[in-house]
C-alpha positions in Angstrom: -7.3 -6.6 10.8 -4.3 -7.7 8.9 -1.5 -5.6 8.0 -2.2 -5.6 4.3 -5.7 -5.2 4.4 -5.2 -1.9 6.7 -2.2 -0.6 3.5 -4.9 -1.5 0.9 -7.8 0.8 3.2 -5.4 3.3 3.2 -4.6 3.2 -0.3 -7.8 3.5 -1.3 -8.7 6.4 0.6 -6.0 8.3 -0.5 -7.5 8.4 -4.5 -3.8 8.8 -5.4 -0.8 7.0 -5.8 1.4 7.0 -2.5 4.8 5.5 -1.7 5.4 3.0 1.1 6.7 5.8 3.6 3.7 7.8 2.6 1.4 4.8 3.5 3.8 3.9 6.4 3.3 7.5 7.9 -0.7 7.8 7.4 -1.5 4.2 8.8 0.9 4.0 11.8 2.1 0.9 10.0 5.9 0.1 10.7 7.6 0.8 7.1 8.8 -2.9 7.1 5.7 -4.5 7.9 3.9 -1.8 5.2 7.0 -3.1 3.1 5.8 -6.6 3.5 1.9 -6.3 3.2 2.8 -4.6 -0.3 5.1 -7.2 -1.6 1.8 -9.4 -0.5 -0.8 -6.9 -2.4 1.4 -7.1 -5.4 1.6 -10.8 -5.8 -2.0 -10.9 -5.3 -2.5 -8.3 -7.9 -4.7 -6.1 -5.5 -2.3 -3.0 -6.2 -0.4 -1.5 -9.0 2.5 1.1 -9.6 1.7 4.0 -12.1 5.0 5.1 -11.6 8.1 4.2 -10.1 7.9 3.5 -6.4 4.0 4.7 -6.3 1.4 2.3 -6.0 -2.3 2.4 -6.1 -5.5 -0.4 -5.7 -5.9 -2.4 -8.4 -9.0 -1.5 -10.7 
């Protein structure tokens, strides 16, 4: 599974906004690669912030 796809899983399990170390922390994920799969969500529009430095899925 690719790394982006495993922050957006977690994200959406979650049901609230979360911060990359947050994400980082639940998933195992290395904070940079979590850094980088989110920088790829956001392009793609799959995830939005709420609020500064949160994020959430896309709905």
């Amino acid at each position: 599974m690719e790394s982006s796809e495993q922050v957006l899983k977690v994200m959406q399990k979650a049901k609230a906004p979360m911060s990359a170390g947050q994400i980082a922390e639940l998933s195992g994920i290395d904070r940079k690669v979590v850094d980088k799969a989110m920088k790829q969500l956001q392009t793609e529009k799959k995830i939005v912030s709420p609020k500064r430095c949160f994020w959430e899925p896309a709905k």
